[in-house]
C-alpha positions in Angstrom: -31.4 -99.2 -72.4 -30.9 -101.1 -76.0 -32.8 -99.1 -78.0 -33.6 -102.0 -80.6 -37.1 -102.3 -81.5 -38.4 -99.8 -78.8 -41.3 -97.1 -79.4 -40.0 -93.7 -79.5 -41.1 -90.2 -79.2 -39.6 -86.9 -79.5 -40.5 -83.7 -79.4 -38.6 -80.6 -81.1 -37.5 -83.2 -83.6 -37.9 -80.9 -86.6 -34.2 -79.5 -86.7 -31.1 -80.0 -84.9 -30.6 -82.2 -81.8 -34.1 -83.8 -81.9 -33.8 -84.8 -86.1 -30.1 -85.8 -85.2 -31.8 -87.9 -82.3 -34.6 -89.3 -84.5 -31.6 -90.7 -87.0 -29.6 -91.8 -84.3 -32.6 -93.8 -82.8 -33.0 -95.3 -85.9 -29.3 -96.1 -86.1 -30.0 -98.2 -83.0 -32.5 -100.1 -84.4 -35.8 -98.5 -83.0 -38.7 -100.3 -84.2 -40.8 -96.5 -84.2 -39.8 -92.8 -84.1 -42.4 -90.2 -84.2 -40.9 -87.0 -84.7 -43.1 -84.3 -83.5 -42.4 -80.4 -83.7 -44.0 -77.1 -83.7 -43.6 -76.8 -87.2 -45.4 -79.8 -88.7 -43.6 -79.4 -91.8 -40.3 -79.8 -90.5 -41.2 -83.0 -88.3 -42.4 -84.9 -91.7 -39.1 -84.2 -93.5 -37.4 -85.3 -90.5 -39.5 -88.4 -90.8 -38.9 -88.8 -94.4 -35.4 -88.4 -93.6 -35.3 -91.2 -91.0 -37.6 -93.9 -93.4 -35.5 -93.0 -96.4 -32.1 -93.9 -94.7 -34.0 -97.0 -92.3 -36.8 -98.3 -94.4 -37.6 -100.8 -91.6 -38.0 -98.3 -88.8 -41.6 -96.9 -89.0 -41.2 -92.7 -89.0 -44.0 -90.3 -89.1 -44.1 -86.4 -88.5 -46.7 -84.1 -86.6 -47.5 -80.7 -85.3 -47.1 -80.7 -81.5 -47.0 -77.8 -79.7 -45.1 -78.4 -76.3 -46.8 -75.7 -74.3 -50.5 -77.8 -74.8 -50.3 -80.1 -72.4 -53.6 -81.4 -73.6 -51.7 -82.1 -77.0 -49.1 -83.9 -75.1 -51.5 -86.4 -74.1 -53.6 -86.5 -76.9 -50.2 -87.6 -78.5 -49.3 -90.4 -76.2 -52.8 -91.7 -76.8 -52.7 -92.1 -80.5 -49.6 -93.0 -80.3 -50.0 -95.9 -77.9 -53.4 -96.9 -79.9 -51.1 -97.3 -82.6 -48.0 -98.7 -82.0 -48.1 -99.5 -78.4 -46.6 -98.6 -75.5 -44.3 -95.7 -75.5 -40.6 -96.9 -74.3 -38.8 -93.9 -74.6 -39.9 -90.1 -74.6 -37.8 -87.7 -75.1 -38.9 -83.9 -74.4 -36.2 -81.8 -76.4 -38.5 -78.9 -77.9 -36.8 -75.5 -76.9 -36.0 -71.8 -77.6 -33.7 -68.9 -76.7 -34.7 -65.3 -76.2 -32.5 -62.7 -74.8 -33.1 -60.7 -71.5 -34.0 -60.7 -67.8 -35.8 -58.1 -65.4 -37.3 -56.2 -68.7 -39.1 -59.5 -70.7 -42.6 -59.2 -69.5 -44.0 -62.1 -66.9 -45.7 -64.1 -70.1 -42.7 -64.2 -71.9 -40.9 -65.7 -68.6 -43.7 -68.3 -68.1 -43.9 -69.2 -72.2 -40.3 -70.9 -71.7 -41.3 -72.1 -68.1 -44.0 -74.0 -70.3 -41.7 -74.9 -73.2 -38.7 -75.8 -71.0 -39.9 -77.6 -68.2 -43.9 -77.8 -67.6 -43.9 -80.0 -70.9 -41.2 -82.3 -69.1 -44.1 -82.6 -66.3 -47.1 -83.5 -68.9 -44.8 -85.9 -70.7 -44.1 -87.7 -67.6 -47.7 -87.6 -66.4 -48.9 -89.1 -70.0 -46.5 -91.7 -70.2 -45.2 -92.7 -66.6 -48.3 -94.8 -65.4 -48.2 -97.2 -68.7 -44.3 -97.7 -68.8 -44.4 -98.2 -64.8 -47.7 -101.1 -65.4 -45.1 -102.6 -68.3 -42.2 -102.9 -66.2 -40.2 -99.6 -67.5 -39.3 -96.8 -69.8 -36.8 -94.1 -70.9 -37.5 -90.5 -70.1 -34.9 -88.3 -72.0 -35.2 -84.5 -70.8 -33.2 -81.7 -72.8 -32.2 -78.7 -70.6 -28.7 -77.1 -71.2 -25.3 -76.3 -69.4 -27.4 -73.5 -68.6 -29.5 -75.8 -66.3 -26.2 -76.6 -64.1 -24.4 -73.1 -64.4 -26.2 -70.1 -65.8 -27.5 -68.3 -68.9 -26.0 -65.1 -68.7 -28.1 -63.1 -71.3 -31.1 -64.9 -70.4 -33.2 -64.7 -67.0 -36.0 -67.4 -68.1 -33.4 -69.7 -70.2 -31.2 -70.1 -67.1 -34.1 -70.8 -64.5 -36.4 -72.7 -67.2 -32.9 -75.0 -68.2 -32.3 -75.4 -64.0 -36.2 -76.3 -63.3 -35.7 -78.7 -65.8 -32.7 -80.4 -64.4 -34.4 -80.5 -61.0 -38.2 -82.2 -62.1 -35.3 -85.0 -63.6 -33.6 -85.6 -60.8 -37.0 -85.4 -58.6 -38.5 -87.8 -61.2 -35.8 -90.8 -61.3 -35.8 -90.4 -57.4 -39.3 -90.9 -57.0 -40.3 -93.5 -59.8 -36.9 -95.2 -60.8 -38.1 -98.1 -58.5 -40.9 -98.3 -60.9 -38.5 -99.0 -63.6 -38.1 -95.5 -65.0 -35.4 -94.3 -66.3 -34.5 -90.8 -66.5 -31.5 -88.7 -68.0 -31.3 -85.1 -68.8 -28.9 -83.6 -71.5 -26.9 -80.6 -70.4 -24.8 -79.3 -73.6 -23.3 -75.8 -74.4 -22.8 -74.7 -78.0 -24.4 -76.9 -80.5 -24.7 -76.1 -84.2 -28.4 -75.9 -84.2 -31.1 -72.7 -85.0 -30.7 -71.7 -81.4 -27.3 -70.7 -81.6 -28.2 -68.9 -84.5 -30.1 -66.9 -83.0 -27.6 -65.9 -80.1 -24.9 -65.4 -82.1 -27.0 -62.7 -84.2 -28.0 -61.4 -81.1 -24.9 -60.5 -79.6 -21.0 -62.1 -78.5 -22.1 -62.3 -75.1 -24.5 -65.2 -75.6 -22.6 -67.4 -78.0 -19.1 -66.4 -76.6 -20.3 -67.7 -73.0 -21.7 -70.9 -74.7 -19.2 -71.2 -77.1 -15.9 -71.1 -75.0 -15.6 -75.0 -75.3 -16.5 -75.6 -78.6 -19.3 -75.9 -81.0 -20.6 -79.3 -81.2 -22.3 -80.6 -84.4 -25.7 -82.2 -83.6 -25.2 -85.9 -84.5 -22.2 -86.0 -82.0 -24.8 -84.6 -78.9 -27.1 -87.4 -79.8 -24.8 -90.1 -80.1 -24.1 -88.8 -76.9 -27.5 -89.4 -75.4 -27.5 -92.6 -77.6 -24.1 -93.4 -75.2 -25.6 -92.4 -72.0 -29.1 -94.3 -72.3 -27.3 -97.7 -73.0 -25.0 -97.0 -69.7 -28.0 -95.3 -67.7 -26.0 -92.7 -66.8 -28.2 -89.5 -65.6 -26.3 -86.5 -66.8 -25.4 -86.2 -70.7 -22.8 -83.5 -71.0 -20.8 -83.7 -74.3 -19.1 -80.9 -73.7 -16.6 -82.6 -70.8 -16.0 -79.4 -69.2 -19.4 -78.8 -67.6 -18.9 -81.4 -65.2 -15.6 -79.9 -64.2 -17.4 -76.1 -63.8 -20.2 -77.9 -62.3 -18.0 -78.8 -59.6 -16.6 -76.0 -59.2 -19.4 -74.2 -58.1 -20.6 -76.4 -55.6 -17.3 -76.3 -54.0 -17.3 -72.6 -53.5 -20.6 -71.1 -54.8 -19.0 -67.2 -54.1 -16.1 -67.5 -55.6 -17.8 -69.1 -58.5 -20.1 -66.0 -58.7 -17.7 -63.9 -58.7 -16.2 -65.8 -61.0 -19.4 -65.5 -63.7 -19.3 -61.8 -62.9 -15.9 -61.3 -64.3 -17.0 -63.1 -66.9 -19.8 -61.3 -68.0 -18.0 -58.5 -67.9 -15.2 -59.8 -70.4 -17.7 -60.7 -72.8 -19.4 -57.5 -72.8 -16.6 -55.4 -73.2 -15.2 -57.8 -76.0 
């Protein structure tokens, strides 16, 4: 997809990969970027950011909290009353929290809603329109996580996997409609995440971390890269692809292989 003079949304596009997205759209000659984000605050300087540096794109910031799907549609409503229809969407809100067995059952289904169930109400809010005007752009962010594992975190792994999964099932089903779909799987990037796991302990930025620590503007040039080819999986750090295969060549040994792992990084 050229990405010149398209309406775009993105979520989680107060900090990191979704402001480096909103610049990068801009870059491309988007014609709108709404920048939306949990904190409101955030999403307007993002906005500000992207009409400061591209005073013919139209940018504007709002509060959005991903888990609502009610406020999903409500924004692809005013959104569409206002600018028209949405081309691309991209669902990139997201959060880390360390742990497994012990996090309680809410705190498992609070990323299930963050990490995947808002990729369902995006694509249920703006599906039916892009499909009656011939096509869109879905952009869904999970994580290497969603194609290997999060070790220090039960919900991230499985959220970041049903993510990858409610992609693939949504290009299969609707990419005769016109839809396009791709689904970014990094490791490390320099964003508040990582912060976080890196405070919380080596074993959950040394896993992610092995390859590298991208910088956020070279994951969404990335994306940028892999929407103009149509290409499904986005994985700027190369390796994934080559663990990816890995493990479906010899899912035990790769288990065993994560095991080992693990146990490395804790003892380091």
């Amino acid at each position: 997809m050229d990405l010149q003079d398209k309406v775009t949304v993105i979520t989680g596009a107060g900090s990191g990969i979704g402001r480096a997205l909103a610049l990068a759209f801009a870059a491309e000659g988007a014609a709108v970027v709404v920048c939306t984000d949990l904190n409101g605050d955030n999403a307007v300087e993002t906005a500000q950011l992207v009409n400061a540096a591209y005073p013919n794109v139209t940018a504007t910031g709002l509060a959005l909290d991903v888990g609502d799907e009610r406020a999903i549609e409500r924004l692809v409503v005013d959104t569409e009353a206002q600018y028209g229809g949405i081309d691309v969407f991209v669902s990139n809100a997201g959060y880390g929290v360390r742990g497994g067995l012990d996090l309680p059952t809410d705190e498992w289904e609070r990323m299930m809603n963050v990490h995947t169930w808002s990729h369902l109400a995006a694509a249920r809010a703006v599906v039916p329109g892009m499909a009656e005007r011939g096509g869109g752009y879905l952009l869904n962010t999970a994580s290497a996580a969603g194609l290997l594992t999060q070790m220090d975190s039960g919900p991230y792994a499985v959220s970041k996997h049903a993510a990858v999964a409610f992609a693939e099932w949504l290009l299969i089903n609707h990419g005769d409609q016109g839809i396009k779909v791709s689904v970014l799987c990094p490791q490390a990037v320099r964003t508040n995440i990582l912060g976080q796991r890196a405070q919380a302990k080596a074993s959950s930025a040394g896993q992610a971390a092995g390859d590298g620590i991208l910088e956020a503007d070279e994951v969404a040039q990335a994306c940028v890269d892999a929407m103009r080819d149509e290409r499904f999986l986005v994985l700027p750090h190369e390796q994934v692809l080559t663990y990816f295969q890995r493990k479906a060549n010899d899912y035990d040994r790769w288990l065993a292989g994560m095991r080992r792992f693990r146990q490395k990084l804790a003892a380091s």
